[in-house]
C-alpha positions as CSV (number, residue, x, y, z in Angstrom):
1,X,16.1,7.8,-4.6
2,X,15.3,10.1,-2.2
3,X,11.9,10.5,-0.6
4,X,10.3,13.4,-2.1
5,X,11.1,11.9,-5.3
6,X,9.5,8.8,-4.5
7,X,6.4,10.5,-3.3
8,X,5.8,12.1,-6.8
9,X,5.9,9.1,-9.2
10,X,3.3,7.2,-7.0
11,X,0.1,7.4,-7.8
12,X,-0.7,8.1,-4.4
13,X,0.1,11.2,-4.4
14,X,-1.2,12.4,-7.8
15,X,-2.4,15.8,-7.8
16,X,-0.4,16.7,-5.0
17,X,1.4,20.1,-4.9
18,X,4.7,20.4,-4.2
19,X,4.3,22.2,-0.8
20,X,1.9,18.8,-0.1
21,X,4.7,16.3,-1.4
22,X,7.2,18.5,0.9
23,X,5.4,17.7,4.0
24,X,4.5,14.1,3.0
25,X,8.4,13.6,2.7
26,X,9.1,15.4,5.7
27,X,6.5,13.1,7.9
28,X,7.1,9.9,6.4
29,X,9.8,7.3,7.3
30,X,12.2,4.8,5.4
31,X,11.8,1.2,6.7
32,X,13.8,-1.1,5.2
33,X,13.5,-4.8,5.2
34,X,16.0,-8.2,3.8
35,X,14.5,-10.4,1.5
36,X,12.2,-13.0,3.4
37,X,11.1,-10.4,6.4
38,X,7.6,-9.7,6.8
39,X,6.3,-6.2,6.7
40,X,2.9,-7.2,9.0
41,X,1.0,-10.2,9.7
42,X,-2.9,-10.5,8.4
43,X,-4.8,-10.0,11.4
44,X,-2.0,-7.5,12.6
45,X,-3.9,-4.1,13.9
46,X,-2.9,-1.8,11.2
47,X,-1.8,2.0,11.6
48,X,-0.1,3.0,8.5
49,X,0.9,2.8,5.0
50,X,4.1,2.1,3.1
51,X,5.2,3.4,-0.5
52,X,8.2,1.3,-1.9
53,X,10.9,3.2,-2.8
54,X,13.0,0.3,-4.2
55,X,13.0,-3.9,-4.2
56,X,9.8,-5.7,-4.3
57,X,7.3,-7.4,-1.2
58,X,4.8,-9.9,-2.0
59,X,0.9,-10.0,-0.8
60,X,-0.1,-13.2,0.7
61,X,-3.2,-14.2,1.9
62,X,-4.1,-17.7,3.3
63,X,-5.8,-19.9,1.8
64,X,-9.2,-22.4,3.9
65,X,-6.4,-24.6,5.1
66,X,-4.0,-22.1,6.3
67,X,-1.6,-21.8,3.5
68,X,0.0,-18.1,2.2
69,X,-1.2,-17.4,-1.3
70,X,0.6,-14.9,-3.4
71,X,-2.1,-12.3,-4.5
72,X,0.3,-10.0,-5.5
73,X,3.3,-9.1,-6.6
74,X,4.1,-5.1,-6.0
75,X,7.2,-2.9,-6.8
76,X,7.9,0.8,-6.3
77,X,6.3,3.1,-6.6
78,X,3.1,1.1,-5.9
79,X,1.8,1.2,-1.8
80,X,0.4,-0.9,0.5
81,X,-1.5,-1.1,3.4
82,X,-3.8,1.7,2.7
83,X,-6.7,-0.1,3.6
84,X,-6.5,-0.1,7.7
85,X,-6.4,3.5,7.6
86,X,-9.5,3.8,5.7
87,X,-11.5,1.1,7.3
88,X,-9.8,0.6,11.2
89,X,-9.7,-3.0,10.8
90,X,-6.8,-5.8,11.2
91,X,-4.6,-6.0,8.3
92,X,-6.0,-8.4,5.2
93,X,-3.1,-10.2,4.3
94,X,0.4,-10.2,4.8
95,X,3.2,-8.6,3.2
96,X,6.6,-10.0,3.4
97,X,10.0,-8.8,1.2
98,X,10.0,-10.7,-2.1
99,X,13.9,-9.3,-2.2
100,X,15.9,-6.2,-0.1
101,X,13.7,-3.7,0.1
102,X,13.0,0.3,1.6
103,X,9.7,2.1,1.6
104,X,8.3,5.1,3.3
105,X,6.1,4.7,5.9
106,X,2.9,6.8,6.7
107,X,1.1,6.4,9.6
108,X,-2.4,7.8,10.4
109,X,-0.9,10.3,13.2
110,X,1.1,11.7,9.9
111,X,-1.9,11.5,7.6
112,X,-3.7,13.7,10.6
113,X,-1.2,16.3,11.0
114,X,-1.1,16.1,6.9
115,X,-5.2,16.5,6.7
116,X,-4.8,19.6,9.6
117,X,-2.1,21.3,7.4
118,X,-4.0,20.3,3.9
119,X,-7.5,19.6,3.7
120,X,-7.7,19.8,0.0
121,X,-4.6,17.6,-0.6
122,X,-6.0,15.3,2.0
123,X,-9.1,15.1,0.3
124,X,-6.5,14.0,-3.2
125,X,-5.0,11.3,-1.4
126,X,-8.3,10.0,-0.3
127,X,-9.3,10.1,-3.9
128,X,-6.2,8.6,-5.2
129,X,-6.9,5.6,-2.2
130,X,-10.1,5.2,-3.7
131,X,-9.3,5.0,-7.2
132,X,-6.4,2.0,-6.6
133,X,-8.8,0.4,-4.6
134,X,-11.1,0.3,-7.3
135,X,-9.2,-1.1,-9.7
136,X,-7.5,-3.7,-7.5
137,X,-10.8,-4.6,-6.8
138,X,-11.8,-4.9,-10.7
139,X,-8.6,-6.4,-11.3
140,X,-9.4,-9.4,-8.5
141,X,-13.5,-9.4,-10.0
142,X,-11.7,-10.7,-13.5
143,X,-9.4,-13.0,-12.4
144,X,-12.1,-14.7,-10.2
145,X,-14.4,-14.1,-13.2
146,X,-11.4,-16.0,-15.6
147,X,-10.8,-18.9,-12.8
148,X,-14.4,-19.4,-13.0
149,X,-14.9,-19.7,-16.5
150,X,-11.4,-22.1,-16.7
151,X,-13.1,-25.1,-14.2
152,X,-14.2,-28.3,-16.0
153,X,-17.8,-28.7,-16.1
């Protein structure tokens, strides 16, 4: 699949024009990685985002005694690492290959020259950050909300 074409079936990019998308494609990077290898470390200084193109990569997060919990499961054309570029801080958990995989890789320098180049498009993709964020975050309120409700009393 080639890059352009992965850029316009993630909802990352939605309401993107095609010029946008063009330039998008034409900054970003394919990174691939064998199942097993890690993408980055939680606590890793973080200065970019990926979009998979194919395979799958796992979200861990460790646990009070040090242990990687799965929080997530993701598969193209979902992204990843979104939230370092929004916030500066160290990367929130790790994400390692579940199987083979490639992505594209942003990184803010791109995103800068994108936002110089696109203001309004910029201001989509912020949007479009914002709205997965959201519900990621909804998602994780009900499942903490169902866990909740689930221990014996």
């Amino acid at each position: 699949m080639e890059k352009l074409e992965v850029l316009q079936k993630s909802p990352l990019f939605e309401m993107l024009s095609q010029p946008e998308l063009e330039l998008l494609a034409e900054l970003s990077r394919p990174r691939r990685y064998a199942a097993g290898d890690i993408v980055f470390e939680e606590g890793d200084l973080g200065d970019s985002l990926f979009v998979l193109m194919n395979g799958a990569v796992e979200v861990l997060h460790k646990d009070g005694k040090g242990d990687p919990t799965v929080l997530a499961t993701l598969q193209p054309p979902e992204f990843f690492g979104e939230m370092s570029l929004i916030d500066k801080e160290f990367r929130s958990a790790t994400v390692r290959a579940k199987r083979d995989a490639t992505m594209l890789q942003l990184t803010a320098d791109n995103l800068a020259s994108f936002r110089k180049n696109y203001r309004d498009g910029f201001v989509f993709l912020v949007i479009n950050i914002a709205r997965v964020l959201s519900t990621r975050l909804r998602e994780t309120n009900a499942r903490l909300h169902d866990a909740g409700r689930q221990e014996p009393v």
